[in-house]
DSSP file (Angstrom, degrees, kcal/mol; ACC not computed):
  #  RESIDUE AA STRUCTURE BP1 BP2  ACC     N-H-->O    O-->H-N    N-H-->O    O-->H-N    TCO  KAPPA ALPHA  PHI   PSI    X-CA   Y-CA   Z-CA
    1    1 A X              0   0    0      0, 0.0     2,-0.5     0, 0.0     0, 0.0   0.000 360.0 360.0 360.0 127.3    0.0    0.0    0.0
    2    2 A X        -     0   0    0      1,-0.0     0, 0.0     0, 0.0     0, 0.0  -0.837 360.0-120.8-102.9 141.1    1.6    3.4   -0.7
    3    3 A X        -     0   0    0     -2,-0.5     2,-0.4     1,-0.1    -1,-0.0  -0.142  26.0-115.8 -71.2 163.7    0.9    6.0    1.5
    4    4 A X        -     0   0    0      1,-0.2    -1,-0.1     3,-0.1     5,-0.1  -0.811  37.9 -88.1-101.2 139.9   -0.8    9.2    0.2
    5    5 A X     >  -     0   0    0     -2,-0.4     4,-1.5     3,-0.1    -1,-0.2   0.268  27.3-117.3 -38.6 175.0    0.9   12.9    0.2
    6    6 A X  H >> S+     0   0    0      2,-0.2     3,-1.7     3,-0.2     4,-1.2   0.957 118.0  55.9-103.5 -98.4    0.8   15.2    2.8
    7    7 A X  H >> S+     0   0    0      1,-0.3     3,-1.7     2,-0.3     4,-0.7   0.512 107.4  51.0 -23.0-116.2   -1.4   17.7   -0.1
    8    8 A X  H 3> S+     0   0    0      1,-0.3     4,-2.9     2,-0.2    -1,-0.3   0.527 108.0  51.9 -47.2 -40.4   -4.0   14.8   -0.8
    9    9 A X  H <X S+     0   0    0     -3,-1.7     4,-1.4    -4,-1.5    -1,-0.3   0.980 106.2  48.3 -57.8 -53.9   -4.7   14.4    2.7
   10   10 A X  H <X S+     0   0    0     -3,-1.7     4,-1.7    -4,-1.2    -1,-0.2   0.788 107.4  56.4 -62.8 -26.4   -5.4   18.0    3.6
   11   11 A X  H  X S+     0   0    0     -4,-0.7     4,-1.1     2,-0.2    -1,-0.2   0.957 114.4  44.0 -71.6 -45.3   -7.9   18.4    0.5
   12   12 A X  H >< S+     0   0    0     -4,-2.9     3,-2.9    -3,-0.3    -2,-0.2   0.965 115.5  46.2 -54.9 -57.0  -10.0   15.1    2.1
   13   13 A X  H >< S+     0   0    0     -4,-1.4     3,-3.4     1,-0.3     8,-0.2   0.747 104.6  57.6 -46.7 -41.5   -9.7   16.4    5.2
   14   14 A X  H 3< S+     0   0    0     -4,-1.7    -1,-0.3     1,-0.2    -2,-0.2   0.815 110.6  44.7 -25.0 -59.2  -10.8   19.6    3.9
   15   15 A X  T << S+     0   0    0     -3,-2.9     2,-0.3    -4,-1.1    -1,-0.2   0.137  95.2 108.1-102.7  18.4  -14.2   17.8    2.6
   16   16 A X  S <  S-     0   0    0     -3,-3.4     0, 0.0    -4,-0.2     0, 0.0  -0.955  74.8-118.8 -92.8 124.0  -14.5   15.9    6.1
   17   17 A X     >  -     0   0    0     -2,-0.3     4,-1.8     4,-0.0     5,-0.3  -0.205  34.0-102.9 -48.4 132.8  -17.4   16.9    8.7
   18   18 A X  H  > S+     0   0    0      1,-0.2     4,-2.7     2,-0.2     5,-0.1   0.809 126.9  48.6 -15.8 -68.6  -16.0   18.3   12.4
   19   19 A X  H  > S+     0   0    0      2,-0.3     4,-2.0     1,-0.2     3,-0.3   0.937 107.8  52.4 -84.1 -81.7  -16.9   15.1   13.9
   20   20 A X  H  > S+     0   0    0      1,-0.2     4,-2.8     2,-0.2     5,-0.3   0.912 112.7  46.6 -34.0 -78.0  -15.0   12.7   10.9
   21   21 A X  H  X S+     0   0    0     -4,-1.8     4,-4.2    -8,-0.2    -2,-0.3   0.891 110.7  55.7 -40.6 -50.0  -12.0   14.6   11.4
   22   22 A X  H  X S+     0   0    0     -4,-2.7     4,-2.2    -3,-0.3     5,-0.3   0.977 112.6  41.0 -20.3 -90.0  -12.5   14.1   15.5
   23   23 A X  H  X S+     0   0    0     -4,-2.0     4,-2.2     2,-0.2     5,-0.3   0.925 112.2  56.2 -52.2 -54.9  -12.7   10.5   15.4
   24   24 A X  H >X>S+     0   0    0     -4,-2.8     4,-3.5    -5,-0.3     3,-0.9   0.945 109.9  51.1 -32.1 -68.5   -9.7   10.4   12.7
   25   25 A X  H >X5S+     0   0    0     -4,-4.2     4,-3.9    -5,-0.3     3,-0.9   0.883 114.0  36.9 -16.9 -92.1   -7.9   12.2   15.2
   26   26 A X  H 3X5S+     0   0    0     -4,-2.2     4,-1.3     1,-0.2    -1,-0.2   0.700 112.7  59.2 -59.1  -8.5   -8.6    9.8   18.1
   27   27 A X  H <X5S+     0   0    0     -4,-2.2     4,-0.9    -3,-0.9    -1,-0.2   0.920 110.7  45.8 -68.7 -56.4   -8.4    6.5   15.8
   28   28 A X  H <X5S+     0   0    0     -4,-3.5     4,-0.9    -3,-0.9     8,-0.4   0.727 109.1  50.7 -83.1 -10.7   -4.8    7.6   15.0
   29   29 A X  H  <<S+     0   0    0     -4,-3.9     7,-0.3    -5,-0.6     6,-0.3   0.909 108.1  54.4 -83.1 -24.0   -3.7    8.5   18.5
   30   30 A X  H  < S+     0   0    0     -4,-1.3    -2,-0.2    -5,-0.4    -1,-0.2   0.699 100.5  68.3 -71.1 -23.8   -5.0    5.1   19.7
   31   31 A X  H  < S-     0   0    0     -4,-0.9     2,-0.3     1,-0.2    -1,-0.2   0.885 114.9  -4.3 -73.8 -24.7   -2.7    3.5   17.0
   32   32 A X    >X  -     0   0    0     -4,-0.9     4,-1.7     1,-0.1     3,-1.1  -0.983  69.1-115.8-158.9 148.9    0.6    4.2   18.2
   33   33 A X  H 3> S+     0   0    0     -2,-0.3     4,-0.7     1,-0.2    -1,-0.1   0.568 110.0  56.0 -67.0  -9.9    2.2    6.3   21.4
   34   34 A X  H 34 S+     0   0    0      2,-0.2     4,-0.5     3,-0.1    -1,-0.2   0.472 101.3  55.5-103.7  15.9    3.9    8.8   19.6
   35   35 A X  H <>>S+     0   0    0     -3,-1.1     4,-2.2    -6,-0.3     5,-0.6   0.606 113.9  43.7 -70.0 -60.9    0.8    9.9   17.8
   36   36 A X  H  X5S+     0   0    0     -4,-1.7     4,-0.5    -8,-0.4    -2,-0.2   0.815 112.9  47.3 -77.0 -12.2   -0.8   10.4   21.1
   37   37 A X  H  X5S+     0   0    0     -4,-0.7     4,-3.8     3,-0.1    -1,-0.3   0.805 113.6  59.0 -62.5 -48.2    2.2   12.2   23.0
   38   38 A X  H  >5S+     0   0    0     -4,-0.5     4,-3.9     1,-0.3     5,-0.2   0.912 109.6  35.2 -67.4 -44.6    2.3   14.2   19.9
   39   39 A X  H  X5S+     0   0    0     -4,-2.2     4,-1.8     2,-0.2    -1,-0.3   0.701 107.3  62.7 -81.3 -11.5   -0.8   15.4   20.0
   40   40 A X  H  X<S+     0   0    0     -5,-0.6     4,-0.9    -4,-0.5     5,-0.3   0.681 105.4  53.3 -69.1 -30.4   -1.1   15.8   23.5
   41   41 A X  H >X>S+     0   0    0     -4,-3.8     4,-4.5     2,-0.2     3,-1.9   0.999 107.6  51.4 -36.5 -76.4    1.7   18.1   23.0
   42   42 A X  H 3X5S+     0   0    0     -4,-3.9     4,-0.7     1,-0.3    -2,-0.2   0.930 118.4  36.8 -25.1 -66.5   -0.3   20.0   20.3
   43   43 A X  H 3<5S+     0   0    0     -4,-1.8    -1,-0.3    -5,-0.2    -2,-0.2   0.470 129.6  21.5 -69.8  -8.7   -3.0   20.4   22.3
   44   44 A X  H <<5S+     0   0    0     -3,-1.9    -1,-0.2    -4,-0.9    -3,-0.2   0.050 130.6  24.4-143.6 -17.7   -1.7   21.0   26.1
   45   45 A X  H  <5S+     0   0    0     -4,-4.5     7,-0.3    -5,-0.3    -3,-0.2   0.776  87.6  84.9-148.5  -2.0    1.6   22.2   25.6
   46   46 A X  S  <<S+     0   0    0     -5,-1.2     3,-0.3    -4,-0.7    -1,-0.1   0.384  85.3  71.4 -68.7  -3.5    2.7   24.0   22.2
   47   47 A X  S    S+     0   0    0      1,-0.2     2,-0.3    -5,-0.1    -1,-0.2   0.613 108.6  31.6 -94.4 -20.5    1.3   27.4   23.5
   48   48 A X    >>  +     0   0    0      1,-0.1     4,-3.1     2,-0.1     3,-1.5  -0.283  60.5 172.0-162.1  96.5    4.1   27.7   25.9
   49   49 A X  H 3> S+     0   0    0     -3,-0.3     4,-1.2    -2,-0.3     5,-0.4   0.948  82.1  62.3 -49.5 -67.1    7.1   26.2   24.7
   50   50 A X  H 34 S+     0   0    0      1,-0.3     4,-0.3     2,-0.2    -1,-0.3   0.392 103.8  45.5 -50.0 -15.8    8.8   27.7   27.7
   51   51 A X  H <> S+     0   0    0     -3,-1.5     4,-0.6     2,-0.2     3,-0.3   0.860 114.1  54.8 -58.5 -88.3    6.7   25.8   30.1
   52   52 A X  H >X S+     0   0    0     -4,-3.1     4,-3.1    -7,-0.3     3,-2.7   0.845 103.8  52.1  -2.3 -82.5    7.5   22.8   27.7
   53   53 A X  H 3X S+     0   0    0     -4,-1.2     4,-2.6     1,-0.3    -1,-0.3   0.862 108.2  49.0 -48.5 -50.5   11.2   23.3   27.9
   54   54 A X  H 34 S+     0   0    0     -5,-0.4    -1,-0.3    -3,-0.3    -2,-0.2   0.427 108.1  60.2 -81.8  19.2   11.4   23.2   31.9
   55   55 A X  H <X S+     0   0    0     -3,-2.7     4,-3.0    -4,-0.6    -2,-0.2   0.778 108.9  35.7 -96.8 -56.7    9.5   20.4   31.5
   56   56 A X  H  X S+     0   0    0     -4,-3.1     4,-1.4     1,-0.2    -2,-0.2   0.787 112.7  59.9 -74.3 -19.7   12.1   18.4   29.4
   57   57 A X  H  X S+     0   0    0     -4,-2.6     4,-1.7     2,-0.2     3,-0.2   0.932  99.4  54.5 -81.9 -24.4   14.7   19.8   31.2
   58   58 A X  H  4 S+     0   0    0     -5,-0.3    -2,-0.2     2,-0.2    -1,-0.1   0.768 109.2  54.3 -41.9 -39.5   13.4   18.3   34.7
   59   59 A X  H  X S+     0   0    0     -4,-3.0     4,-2.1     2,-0.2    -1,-0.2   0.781 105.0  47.9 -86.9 -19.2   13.4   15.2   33.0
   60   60 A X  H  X S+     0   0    0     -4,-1.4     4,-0.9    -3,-0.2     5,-0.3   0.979 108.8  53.2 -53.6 -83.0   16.9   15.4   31.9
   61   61 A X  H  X S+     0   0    0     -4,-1.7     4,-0.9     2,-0.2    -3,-0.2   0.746 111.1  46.2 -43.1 -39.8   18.0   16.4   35.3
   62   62 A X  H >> S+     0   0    0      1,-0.2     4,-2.4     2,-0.2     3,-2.4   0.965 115.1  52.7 -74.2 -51.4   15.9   12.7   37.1
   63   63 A X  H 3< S+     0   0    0     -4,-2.1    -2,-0.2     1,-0.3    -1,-0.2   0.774 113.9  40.5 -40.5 -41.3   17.6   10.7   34.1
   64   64 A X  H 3< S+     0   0    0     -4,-0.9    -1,-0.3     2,-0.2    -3,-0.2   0.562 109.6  53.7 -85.2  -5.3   20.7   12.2   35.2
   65   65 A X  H XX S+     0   0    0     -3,-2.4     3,-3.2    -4,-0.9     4,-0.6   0.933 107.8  60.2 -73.2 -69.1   20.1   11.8   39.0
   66   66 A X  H 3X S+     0   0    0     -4,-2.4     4,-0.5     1,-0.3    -2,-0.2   0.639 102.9  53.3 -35.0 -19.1   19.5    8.0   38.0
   67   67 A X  H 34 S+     0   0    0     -5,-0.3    -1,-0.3     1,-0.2    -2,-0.2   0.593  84.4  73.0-109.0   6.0   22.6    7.8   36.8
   68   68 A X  H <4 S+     0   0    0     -3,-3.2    -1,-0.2     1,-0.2    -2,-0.2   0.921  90.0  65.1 -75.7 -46.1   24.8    8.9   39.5
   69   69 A X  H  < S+     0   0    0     -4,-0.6     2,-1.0     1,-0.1    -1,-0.2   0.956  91.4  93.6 -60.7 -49.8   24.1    5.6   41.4
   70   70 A X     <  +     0   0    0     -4,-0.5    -1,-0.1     1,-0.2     6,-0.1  -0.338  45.2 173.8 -51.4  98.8   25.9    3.9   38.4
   71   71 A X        +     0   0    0     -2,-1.0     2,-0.9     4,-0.0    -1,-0.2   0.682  54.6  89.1 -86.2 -24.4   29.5    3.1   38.1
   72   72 A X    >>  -     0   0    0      1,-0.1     3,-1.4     2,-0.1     4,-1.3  -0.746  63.6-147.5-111.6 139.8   29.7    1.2   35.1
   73   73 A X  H 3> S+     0   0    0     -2,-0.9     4,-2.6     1,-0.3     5,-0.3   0.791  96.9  56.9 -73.0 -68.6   30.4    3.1   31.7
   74   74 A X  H 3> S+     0   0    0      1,-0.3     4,-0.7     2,-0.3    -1,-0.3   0.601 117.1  36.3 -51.8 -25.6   28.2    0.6   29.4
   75   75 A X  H X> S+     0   0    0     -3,-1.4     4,-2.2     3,-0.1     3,-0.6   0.903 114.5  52.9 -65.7 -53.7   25.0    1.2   31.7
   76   76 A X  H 3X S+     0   0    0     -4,-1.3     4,-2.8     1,-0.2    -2,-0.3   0.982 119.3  45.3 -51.9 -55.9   26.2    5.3   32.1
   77   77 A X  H 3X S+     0   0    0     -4,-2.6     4,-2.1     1,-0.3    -1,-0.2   0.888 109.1  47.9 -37.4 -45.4   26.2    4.7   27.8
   78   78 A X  H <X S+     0   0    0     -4,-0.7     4,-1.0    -3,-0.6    -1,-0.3   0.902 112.8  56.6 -74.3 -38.7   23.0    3.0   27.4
   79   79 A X  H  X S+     0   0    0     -4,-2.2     4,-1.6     2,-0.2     5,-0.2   0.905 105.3  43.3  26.5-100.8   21.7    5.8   29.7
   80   80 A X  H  X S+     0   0    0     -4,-2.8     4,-2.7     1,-0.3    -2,-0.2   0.854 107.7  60.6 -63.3 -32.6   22.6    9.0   27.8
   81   81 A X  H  < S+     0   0    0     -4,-2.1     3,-0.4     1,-0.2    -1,-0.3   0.941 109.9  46.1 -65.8 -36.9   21.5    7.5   24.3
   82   82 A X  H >X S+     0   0    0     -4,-1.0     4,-1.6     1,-0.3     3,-0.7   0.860 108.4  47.7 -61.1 -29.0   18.1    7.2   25.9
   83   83 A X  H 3X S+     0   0    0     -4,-1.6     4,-1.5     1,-0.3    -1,-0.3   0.660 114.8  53.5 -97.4   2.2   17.8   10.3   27.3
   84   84 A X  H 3< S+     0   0    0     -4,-2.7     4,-0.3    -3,-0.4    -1,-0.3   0.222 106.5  50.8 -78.6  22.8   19.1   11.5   23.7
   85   85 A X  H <> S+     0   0    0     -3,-0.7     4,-2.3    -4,-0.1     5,-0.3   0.668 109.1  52.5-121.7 -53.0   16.5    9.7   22.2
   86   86 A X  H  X S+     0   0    0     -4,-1.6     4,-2.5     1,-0.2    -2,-0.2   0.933 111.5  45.9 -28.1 -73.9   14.1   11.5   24.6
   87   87 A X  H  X S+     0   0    0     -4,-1.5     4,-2.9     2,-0.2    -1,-0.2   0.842 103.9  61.4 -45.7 -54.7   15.3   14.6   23.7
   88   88 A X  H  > S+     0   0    0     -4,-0.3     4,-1.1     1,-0.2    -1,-0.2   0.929 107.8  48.4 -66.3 -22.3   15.2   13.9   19.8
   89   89 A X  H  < S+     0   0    0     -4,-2.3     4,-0.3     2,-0.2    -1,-0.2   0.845 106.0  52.6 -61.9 -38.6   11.4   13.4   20.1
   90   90 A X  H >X S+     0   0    0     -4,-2.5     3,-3.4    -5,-0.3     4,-2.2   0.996 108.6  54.5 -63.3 -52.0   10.8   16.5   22.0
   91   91 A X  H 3X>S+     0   0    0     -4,-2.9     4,-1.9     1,-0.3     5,-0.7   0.627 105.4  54.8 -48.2 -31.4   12.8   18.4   19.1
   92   92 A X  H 3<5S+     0   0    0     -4,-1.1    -1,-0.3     2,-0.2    -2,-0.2   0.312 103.1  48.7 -93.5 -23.2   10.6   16.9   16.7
   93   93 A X  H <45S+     0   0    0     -3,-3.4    -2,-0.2    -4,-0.3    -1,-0.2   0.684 118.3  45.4-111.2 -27.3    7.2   18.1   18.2
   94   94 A X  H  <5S-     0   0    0     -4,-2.2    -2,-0.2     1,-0.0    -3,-0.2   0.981  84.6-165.5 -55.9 -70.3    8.9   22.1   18.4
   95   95 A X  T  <5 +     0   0    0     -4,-1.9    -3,-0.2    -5,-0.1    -4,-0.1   0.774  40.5 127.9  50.7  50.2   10.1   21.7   15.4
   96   96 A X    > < -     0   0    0     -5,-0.7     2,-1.9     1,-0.1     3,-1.3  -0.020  55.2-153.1-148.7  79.9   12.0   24.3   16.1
   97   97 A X  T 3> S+     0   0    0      1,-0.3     4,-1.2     2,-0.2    42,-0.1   0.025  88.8  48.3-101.3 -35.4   15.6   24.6   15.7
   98   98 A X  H >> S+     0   0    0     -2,-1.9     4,-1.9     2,-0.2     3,-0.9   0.975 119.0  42.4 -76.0 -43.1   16.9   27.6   18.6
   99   99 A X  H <4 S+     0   0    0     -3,-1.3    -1,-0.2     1,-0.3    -2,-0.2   0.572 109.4  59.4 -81.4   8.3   14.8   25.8   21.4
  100  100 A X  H 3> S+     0   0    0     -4,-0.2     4,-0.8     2,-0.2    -1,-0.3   0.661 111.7  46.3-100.8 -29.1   16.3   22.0   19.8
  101  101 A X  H XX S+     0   0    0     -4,-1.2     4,-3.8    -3,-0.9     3,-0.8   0.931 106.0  50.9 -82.5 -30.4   19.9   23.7   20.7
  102  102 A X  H 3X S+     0   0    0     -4,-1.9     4,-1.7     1,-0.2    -1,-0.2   0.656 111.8  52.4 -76.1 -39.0   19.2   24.9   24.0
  103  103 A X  H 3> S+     0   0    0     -5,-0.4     4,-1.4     2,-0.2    -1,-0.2   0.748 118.2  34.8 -45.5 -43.6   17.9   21.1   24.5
  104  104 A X  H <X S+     0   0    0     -3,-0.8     4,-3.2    -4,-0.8     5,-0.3   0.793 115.9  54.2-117.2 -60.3   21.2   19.7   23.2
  105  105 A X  H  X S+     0   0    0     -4,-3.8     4,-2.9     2,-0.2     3,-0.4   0.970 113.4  48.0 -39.7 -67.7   23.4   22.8   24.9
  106  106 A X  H >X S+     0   0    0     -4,-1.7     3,-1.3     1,-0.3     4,-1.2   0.900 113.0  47.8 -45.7 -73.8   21.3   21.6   28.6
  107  107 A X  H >< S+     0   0    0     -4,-1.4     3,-0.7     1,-0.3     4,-0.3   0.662 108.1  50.1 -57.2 -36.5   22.2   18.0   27.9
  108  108 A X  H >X S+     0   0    0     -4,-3.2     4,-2.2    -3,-0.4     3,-1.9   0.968 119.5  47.4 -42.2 -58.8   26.2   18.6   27.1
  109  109 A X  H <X S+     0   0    0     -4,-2.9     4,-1.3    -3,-1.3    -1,-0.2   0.730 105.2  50.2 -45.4 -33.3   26.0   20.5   30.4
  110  110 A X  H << S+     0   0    0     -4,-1.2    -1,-0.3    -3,-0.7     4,-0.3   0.379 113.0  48.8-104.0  -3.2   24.4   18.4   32.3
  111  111 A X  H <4 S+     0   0    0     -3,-1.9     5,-0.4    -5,-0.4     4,-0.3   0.683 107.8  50.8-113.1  -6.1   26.8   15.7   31.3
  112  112 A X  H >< S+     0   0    0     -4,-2.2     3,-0.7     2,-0.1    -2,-0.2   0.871 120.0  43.9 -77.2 -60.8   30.2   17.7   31.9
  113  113 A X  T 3< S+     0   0    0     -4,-1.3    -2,-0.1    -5,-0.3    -3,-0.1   0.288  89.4  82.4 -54.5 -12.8   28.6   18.4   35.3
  114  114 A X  T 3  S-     0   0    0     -4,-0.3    -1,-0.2     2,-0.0    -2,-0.1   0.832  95.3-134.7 -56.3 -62.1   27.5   15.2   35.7
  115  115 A X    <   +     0   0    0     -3,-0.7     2,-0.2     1,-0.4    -2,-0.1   0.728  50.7 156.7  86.7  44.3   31.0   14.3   37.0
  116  116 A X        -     0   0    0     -5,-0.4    -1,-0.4    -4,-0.1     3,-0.2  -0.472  54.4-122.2 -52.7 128.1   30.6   11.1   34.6
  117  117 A X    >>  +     0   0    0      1,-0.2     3,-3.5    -2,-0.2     4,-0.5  -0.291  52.1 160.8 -80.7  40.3   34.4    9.8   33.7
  118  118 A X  G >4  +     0   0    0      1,-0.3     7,-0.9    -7,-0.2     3,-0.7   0.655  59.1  66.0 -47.7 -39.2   33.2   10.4   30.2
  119  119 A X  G 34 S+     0   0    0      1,-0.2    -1,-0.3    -3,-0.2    -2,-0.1   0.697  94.9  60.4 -32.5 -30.2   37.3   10.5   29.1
  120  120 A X  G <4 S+     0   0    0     -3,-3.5     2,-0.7     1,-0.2    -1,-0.2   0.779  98.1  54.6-103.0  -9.3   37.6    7.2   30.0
  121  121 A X    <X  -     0   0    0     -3,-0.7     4,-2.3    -4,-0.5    -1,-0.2  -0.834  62.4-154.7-117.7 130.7   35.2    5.7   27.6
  122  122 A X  H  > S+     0   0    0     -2,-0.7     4,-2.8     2,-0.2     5,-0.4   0.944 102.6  52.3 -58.9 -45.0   35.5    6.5   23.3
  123  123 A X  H >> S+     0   0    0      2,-0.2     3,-2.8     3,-0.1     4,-1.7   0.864 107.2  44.5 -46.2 -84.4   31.6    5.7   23.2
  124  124 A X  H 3> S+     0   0    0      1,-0.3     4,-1.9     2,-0.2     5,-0.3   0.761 117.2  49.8 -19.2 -84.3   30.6    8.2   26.0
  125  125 A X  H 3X S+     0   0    0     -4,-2.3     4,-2.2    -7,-0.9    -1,-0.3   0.756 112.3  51.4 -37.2 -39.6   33.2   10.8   23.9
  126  126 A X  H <X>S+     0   0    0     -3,-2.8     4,-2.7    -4,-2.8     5,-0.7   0.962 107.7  49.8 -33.1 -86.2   31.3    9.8   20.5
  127  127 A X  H  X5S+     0   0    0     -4,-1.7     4,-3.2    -5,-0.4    -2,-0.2   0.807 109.1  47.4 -27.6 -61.4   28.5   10.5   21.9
  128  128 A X  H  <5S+     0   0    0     -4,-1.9    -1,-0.3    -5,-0.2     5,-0.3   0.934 115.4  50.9 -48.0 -56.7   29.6   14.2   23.3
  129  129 A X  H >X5S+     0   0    0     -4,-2.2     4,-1.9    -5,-0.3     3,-1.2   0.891 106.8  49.9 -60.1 -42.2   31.0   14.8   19.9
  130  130 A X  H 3X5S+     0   0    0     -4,-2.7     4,-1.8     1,-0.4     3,-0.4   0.969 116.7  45.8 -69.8 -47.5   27.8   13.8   17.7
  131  131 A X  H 3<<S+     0   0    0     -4,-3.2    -1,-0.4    -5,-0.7    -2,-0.2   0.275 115.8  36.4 -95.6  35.5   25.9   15.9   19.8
  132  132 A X  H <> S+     0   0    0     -3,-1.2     4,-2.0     2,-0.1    -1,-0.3   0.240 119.7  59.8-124.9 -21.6   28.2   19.4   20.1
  133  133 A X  H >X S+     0   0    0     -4,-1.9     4,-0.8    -3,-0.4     3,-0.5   0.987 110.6  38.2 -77.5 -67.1   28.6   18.0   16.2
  134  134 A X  H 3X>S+     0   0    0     -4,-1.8     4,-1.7     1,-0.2     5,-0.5   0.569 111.8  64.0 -37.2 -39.4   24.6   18.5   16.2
  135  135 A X  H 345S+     0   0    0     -5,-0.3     4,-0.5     1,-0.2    -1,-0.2   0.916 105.2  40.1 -68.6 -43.5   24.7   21.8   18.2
  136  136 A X  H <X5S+     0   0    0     -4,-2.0     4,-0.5    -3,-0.5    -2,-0.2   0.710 104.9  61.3-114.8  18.7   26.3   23.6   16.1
  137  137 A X  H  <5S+     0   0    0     -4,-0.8     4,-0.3     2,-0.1    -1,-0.3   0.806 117.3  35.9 -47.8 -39.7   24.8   22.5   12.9
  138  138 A X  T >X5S+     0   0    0     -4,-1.7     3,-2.3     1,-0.2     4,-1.8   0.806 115.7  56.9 -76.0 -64.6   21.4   23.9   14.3
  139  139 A X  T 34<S+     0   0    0     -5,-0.5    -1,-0.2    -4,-0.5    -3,-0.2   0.863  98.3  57.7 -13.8 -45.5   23.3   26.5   15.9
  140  140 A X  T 3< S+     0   0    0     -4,-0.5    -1,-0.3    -5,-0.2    -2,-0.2   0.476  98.5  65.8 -99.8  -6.3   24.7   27.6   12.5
  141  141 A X  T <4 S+     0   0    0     -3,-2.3    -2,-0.2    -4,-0.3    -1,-0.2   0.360  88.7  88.3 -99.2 -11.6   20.8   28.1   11.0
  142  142 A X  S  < S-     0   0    0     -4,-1.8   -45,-0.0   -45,-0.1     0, 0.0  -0.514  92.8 -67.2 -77.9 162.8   19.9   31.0   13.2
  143  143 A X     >  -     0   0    0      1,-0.1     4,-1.8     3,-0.1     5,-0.0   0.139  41.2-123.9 -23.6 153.6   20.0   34.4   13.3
  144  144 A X  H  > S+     0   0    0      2,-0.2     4,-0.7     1,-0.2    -1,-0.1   0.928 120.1  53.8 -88.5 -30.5   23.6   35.7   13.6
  145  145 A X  H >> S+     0   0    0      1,-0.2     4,-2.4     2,-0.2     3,-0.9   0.952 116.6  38.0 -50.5 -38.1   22.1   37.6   17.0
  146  146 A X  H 3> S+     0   0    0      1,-0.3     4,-1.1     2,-0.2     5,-0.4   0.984 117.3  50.1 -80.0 -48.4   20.7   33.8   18.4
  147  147 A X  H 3X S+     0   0    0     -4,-1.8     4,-0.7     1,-0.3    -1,-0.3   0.569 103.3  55.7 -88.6  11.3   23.7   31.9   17.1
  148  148 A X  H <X S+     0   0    0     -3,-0.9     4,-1.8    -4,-0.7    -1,-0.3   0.832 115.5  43.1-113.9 -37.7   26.4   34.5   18.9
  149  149 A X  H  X S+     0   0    0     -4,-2.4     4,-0.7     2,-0.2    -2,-0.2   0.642 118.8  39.7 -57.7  -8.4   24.3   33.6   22.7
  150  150 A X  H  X S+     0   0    0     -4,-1.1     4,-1.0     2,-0.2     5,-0.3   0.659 110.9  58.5-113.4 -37.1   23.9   29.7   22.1
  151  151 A X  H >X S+     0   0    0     -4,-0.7     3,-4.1    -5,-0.4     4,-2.4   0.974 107.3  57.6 -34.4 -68.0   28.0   30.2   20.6
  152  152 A X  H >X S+     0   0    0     -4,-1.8     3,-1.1     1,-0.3     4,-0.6   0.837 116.0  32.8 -14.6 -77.6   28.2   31.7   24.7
  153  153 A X  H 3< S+     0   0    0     -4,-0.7    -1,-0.3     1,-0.3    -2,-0.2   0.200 104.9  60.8 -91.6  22.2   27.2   28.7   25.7
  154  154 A X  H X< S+     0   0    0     -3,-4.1     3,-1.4    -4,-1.0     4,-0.5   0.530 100.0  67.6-128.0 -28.5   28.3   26.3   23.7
  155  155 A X  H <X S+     0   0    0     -4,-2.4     4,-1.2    -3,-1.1    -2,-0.2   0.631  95.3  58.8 -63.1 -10.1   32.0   27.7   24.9
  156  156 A X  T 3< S+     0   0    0     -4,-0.6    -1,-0.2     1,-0.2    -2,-0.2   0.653 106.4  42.0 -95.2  -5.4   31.5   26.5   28.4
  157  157 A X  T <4 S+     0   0    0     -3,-1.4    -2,-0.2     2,-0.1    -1,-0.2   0.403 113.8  49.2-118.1  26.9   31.1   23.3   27.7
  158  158 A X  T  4        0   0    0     -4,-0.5    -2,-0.2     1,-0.1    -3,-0.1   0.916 360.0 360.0 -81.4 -58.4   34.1   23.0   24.9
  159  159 A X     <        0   0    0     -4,-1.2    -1,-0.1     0, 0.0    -2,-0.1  -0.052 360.0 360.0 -99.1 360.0   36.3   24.9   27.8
């Protein structure tokens, strides 16, 4: 079955009754959980991103709490990809690129600060790299005003 464009869906919907669209809706949030995070975003938490944001960073900050009890680097690994995994899904429902660095910025920080022996393992350093690698691609599609404050902070955790 091949899926249909993004343009042919929005002309049916267009020629769908309140109610049909309603029910689409909740039929496709029932199909899968990131339909239905996603649109519980839309609907509860896209009017104030900033709200949003101390939301996901609070959940950074318990992932990283959880990991202080942990000594060994292959847990500490399996860890941080998750809570980058976390992260890339929030970015994905902003869809927007300053408050996806500021995301990325927190999590470098919070893992320099961590006081994680992150030197001693090449994954854990991978990992740091792909995402400051990631930072300053997005970083490098703002404004020159936005990219010379997230530059700021993107020098405390090279330094």
């Amino acid at each position: 079955m091949k899926a249909a464009g993004i343009s042919d869906i929005k002309k049916e919907l267009e020629h769908l009754s309140q109610k049909e669209v309603l029910d689409l809706c909740v039929a496709l949030a029932k199909y899968k959980k990131d339909n239905k995070e996603y649109l519980g975003y839309l609907l509860f938490e896209a009017h104030d991103k900033n709200q949003f944001v101390k939301e996901i960073k609070e959940e950074i900050d318990a992932n990283f709490e959880a990991l202080r009890s942990q000594s060994n680097l292959y847990y500490i690994k399996k860890s941080l990809r998750k809570i980058l995994r976390i992260l890339s899904k929030y970015a994905k429902y902003t869809d927007d690129k300053g408050l996806t660095a500021e995301l990325y910025i927190y999590f470098c920080l919070k893992l320099k600060q961590s006081g994680i022996p992150y030197h001693k393992s090449q994954m854990i350093i991978n990992i740091m790299e792909g995402t400051l690698k990631k930072i300053n691609t997005l970083i490098s599609t703002l404004h020159p005003d936005l990219q010379n404050d997230f530059l700021i902070d993107l020098d405390k955790i090279i330094n």
